[in-house]
KEPA-327856 format. One record per atom (N, C-alpha, C): residue in one letter; atom name; z, y, x. Coordinates in pm, whole numbers, m for minus. Layout:
N
- A	CA	Z	Y	X
...
END
This chain:
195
- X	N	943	m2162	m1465
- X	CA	891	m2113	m1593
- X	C	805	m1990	m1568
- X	N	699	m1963	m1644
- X	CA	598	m1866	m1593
- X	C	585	m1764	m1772
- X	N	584	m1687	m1721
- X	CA	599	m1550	m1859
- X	C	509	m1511	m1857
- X	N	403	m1547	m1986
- X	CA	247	m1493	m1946
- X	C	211	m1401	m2074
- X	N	182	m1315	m2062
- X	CA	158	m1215	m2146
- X	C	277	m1118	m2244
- X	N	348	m1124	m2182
- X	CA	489	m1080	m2227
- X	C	505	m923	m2215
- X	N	536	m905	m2324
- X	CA	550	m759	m2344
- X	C	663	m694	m2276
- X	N	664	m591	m2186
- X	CA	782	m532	m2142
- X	C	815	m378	m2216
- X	N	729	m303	m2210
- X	CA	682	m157	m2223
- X	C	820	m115	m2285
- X	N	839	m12	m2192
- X	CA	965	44	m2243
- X	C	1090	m27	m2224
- X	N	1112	m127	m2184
- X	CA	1248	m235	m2149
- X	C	1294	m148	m2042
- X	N	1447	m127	m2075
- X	CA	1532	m78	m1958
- X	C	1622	m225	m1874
- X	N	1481	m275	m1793
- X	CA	1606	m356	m1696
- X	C	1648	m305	m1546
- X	N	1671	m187	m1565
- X	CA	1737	m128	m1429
- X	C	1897	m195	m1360
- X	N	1866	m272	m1190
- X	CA	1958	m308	m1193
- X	C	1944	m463	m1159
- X	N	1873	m475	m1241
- X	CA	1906	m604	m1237
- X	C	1862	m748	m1126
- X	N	1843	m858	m1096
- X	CA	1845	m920	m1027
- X	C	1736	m1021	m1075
- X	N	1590	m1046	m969
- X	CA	1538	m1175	m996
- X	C	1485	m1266	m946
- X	N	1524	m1352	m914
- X	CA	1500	m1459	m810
- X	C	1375	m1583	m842
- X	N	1245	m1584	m788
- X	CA	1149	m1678	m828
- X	C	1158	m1693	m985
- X	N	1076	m1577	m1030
- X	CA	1051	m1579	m1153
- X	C	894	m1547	m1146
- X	N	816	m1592	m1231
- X	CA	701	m1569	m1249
- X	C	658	m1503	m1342
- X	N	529	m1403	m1286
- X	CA	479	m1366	m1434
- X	C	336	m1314	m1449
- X	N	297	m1365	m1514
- X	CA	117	m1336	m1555
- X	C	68	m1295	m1660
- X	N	1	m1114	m1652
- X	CA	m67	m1055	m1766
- X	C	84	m984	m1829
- X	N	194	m1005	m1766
- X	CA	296	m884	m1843
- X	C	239	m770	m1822
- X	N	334	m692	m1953
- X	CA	325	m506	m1918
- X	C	415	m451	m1903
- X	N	480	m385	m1867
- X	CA	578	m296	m1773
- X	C	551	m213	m1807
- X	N	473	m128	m1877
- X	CA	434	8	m1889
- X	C	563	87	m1929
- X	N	562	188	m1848
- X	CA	649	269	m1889
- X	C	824	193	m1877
- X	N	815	88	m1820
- X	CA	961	4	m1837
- X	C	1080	36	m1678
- X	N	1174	123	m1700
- X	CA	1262	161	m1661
- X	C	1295	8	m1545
- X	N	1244	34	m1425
- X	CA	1330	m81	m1331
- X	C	1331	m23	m1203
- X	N	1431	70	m1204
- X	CA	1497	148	m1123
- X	C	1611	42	m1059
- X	N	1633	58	m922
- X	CA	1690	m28	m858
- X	C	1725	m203	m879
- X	N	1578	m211	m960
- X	CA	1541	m386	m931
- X	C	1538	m474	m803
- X	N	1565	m552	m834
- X	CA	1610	m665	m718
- X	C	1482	m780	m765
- X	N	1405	m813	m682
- X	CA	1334	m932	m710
- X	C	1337	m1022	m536
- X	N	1355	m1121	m553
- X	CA	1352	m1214	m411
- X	C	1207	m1370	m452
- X	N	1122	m1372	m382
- X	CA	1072	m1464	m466
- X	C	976	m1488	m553
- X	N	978	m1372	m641
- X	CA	905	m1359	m743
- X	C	744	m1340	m772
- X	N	696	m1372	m832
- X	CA	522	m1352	m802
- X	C	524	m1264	m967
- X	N	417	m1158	m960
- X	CA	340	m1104	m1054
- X	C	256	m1090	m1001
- X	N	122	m1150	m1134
- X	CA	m11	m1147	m1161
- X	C	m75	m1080	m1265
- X	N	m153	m973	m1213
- X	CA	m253	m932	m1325
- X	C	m126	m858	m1430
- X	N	m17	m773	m1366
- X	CA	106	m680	m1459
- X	C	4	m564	m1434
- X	N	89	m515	m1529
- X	CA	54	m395	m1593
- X	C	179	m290	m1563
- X	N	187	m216	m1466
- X	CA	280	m100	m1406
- X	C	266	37	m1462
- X	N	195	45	m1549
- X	CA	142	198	m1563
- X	C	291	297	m1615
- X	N	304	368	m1525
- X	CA	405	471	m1567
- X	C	550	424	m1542
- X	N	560	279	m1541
- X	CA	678	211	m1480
- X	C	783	316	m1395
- X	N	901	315	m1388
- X	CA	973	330	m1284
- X	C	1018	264	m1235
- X	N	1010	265	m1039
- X	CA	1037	114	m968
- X	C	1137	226	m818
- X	N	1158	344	m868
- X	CA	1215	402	m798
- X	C	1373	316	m732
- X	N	1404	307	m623
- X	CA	1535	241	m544
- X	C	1517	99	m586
- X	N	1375	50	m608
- X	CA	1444	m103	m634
- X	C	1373	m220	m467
- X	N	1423	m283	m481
- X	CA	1418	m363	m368
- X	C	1353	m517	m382
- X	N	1236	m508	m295
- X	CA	1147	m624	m303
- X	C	1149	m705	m184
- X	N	1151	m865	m206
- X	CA	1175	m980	m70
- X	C	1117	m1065	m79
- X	N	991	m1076	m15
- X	CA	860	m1201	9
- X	C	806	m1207	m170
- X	N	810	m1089	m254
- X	CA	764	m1084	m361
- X	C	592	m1106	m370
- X	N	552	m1105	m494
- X	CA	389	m1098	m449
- X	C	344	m1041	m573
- X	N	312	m906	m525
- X	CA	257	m821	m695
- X	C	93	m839	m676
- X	N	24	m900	m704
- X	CA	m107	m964	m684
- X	C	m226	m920	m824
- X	N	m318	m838	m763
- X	CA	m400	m782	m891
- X	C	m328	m685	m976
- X	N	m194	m622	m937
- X	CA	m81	m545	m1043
- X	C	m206	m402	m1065
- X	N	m182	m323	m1155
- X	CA	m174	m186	m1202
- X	C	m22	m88	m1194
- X	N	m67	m24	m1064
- X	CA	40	93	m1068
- X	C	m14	245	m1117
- X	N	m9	250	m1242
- X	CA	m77	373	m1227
- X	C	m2	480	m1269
- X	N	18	588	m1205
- X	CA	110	695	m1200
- X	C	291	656	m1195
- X	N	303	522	m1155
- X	CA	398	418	m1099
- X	C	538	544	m1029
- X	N	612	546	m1029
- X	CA	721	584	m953
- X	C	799	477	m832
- X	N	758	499	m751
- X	CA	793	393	m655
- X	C	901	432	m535
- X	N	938	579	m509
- X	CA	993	653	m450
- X	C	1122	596	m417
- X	N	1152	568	m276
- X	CA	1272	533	m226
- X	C	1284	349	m231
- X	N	1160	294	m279
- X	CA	1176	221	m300
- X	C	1091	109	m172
- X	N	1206	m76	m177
- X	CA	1156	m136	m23
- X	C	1093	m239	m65
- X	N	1030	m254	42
- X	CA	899	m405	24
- X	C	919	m469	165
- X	N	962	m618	143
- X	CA	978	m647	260
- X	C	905	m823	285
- X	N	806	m802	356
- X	CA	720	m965	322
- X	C	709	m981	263
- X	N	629	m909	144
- X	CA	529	m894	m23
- X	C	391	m895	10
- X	N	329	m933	m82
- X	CA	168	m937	m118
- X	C	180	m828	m210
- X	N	78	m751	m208
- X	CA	14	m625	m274
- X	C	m133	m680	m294
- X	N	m124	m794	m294
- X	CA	m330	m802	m293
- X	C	m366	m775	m411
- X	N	m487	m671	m382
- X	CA	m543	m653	m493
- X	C	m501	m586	m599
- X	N	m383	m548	m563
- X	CA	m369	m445	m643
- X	C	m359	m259	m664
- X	N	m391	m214	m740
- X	CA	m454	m66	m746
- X	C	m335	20	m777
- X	N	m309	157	m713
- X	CA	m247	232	m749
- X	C	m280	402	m754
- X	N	m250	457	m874
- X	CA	m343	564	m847
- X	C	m188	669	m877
- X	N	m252	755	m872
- X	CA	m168	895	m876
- X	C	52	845	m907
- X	N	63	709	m765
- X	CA	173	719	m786
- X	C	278	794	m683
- X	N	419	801	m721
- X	CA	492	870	m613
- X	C	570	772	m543
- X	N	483	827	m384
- X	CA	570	741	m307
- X	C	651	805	m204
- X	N	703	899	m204
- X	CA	794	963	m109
- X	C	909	851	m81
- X	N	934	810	m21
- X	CA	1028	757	76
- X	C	1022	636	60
- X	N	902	550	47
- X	CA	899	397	49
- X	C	880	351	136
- X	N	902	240	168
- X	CA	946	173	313
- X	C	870	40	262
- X	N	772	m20	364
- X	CA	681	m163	371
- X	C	740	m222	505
- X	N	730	m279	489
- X	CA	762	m398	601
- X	C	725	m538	589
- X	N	600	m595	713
- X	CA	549	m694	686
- X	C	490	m747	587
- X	N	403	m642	504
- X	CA	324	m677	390
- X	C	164	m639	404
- X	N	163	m744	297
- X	CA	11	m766	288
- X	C	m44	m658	200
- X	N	m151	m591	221
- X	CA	m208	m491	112
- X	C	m350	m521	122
- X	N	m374	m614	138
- X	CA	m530	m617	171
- X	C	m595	m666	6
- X	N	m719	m598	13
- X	CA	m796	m547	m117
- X	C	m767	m437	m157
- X	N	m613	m405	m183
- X	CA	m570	m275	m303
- X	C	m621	m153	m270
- X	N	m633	m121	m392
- X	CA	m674	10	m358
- X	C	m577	163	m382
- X	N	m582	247	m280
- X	CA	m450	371	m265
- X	C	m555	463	m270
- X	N	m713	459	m312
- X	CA	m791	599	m348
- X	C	m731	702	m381
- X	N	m721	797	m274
- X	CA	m684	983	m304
- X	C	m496	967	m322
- X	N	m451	844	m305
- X	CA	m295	840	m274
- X	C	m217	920	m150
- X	N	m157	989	m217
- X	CA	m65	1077	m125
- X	C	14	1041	m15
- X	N	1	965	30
- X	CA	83	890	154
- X	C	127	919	267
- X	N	150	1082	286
- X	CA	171	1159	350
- X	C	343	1118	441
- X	N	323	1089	583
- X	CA	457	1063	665
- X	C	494	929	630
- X	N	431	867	556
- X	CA	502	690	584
- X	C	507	645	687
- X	N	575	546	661
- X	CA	609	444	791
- X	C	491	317	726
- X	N	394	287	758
- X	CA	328	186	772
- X	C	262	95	867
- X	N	341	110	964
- X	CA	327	8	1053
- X	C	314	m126	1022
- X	N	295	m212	1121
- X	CA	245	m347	1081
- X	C	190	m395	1007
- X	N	117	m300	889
- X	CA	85	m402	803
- X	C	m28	m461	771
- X	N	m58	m545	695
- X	CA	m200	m602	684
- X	C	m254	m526	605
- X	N	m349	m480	636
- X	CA	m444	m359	559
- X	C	m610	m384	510
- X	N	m619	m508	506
- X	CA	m760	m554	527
- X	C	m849	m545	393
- X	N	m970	m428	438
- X	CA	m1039	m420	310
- X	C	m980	m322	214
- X	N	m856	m218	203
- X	CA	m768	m192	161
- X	C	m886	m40	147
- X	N	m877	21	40
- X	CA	m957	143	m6
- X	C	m901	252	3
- X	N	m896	292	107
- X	CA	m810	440	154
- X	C	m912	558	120
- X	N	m1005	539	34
- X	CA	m1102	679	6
- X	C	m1042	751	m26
- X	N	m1072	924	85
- X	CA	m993	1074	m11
- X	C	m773	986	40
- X	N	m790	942	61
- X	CA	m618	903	78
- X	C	m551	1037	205
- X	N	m477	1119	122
- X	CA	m381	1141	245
- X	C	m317	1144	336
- X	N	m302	1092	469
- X	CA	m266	982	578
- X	C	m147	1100	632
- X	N	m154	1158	585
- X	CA	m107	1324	727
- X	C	64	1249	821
- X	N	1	1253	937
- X	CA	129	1211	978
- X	C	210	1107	1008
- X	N	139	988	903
- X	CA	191	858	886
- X	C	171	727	990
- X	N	292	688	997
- X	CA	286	602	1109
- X	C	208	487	1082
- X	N	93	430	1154
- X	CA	23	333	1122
- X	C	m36	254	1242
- X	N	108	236	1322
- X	CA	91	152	1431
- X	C	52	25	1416
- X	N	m34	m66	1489
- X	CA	m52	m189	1484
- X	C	m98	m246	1350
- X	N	m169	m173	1269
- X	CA	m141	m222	1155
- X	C	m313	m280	1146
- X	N	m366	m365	1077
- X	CA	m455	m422	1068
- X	C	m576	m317	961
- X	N	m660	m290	987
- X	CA	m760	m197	915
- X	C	m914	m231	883
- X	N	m877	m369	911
- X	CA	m1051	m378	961
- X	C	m1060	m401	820
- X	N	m1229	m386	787
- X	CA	m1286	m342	690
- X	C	m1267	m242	578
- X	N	m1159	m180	646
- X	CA	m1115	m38	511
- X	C	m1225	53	513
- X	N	m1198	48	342
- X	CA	m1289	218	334
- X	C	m1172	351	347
- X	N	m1278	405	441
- X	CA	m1147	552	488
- X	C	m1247	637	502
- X	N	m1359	648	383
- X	CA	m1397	781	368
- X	C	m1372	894	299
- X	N	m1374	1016	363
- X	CA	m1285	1106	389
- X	C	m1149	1125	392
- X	N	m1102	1041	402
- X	CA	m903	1001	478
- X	C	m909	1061	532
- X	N	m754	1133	535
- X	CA	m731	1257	595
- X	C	m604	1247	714
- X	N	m599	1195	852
- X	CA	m524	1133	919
- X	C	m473	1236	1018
- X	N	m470	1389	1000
- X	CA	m401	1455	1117
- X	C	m243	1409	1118
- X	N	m223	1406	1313
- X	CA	m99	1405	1322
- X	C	m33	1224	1256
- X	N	m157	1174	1248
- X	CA	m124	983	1212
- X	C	m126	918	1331
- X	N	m22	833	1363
- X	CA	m7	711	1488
- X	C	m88	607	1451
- X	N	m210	592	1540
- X	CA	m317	450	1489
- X	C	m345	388	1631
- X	N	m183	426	1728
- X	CA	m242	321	1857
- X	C	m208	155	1808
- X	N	m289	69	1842
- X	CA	m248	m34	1843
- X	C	m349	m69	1663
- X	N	m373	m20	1622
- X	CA	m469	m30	1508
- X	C	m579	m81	1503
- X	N	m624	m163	1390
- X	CA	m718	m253	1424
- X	C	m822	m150	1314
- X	N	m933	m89	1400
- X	CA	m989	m46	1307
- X	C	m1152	m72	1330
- X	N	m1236	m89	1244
- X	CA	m1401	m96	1273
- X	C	m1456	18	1281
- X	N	m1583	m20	1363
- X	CA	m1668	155	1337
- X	C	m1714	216	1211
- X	N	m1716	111	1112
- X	CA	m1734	245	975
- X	C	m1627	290	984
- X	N	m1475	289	978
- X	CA	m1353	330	973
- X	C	m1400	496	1007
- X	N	m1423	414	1201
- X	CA	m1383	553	1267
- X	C	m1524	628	1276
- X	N	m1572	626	1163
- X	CA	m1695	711	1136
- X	C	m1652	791	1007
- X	N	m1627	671	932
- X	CA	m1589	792	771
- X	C	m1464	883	784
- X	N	m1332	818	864
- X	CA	m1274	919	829
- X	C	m1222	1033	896
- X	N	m1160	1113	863
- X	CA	m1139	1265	976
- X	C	m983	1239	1073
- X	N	m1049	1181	1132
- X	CA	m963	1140	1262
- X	C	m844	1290	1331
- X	N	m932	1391	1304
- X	CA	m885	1503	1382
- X	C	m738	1528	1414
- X	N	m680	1529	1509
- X	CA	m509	1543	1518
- X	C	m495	1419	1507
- X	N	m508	1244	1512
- X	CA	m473	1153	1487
- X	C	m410	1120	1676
- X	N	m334	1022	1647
- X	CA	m283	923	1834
- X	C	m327	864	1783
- X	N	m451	824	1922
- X	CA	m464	670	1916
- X	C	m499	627	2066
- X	N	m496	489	2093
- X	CA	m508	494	2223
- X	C	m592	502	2257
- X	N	m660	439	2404
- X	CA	m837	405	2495
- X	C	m856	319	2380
- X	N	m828	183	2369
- X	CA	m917	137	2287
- X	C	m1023	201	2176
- X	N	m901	246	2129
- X	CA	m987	331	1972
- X	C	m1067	463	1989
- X	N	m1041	508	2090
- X	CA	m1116	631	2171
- X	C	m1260	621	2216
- X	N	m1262	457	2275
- X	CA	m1363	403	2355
- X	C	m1433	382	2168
- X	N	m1382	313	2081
- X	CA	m1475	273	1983
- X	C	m1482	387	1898
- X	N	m1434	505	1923
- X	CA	m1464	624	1817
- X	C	m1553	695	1852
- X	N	m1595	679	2029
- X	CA	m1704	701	2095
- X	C	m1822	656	2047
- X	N	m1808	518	2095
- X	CA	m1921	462	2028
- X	C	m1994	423	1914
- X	N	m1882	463	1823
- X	CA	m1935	453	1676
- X	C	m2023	562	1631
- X	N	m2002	704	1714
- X	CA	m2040	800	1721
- X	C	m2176	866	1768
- X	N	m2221	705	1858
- X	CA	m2338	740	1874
- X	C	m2303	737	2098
- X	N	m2180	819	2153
- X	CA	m2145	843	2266
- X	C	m2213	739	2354
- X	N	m2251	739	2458
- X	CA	m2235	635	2579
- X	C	m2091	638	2678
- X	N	m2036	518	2701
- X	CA	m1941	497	2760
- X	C	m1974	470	2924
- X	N	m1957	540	2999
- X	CA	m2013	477	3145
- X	C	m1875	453	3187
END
């Protein structure tokens, strides 16, 4: 069964449990789902704005085209989810945990993302403009075609990172690990000769 345009705004379902449920064009705004459980589940084209999604727990979910905007997401896990395409702006993410997810398209413009763990993930095309990086682990994780102008990556792990030369042109690398590979192409994106 698929729930398409369904009003949430303001619904307190904190807690609760949802297994392959669908939903397209809901709103959530402002709707209390603090330690939600979804396994399964696809949302399309929701509406997150102001939501709380703080401690809730996500499994091969797929929030696809969503609106998180000013979203509370803090403490909260994603584990083999789709994020495509979807935008989040001024939300809090202190202590969220990704694992094996897709984020490619969305956009985290000027998102605070300071010390995550984002390793592995698929990042493709993903709009890191002005984004905070400081610190954050972003081993192995796939980057090609991101915009990362002016991203701010001191003290960020990007060995093993798949990144292009606009990447490592727009953004401020300074204080970042990364290995020869990305050294050799931060060179040369730069203009350097490699002998």
């Amino acid at each position: 069964m698929i729930e398409t345009g369904e009003d949430y705004r303001d619904a307190v379902l904190s807690g609760q449990w949802w297994e392959k449920r669908q939903f397209t064009g809901c709103d959530f705004t402002e709707a209390d789902l603090r330690d939600l459980r979804t396994r399964g589940c696809t949302f399309d084209n929701c509406d997150f704005t102001k939501a709380d999604l703080a401690g809730s727990r996500h499994d091969a979910s797929a929030f696809r085209s969503c609106t998180f905007d000013r979203a509370v997401l803090a403490d909260s896990r994603w584990s083999s989810c789709s994020l495509l395409g979807s935008s989040f702006v001024d939300c809090r993410f202190l202590g969220i945990a990704l694992t094996e997810c897709d984020l490619s398209l969305a956009s985290l413009a000027r998102g605070r993302l300071r010390k995550l763990h984002l390793s592995g993930l698929r990042m493709r095309e993903v709009n890191l403009t002005e984004a905070d990086l400081t610190g954050s682990d972003l081993r192995d994780s796939d980057l090609t075609g991101a915009r990362l102008l002016g991203a701010k990556l001191p003290g960020a792990d990007l060995r093993g990172t798949r990144l292009d030369a606009n990447a490592l042109v727009q953004a401020d690398l300074r204080g970042a690990y990364v290995d020869v590979e990305t050294a050799i192409g931060f060179a040369a994106a730069h203009g350097l000769i490699v002998k």
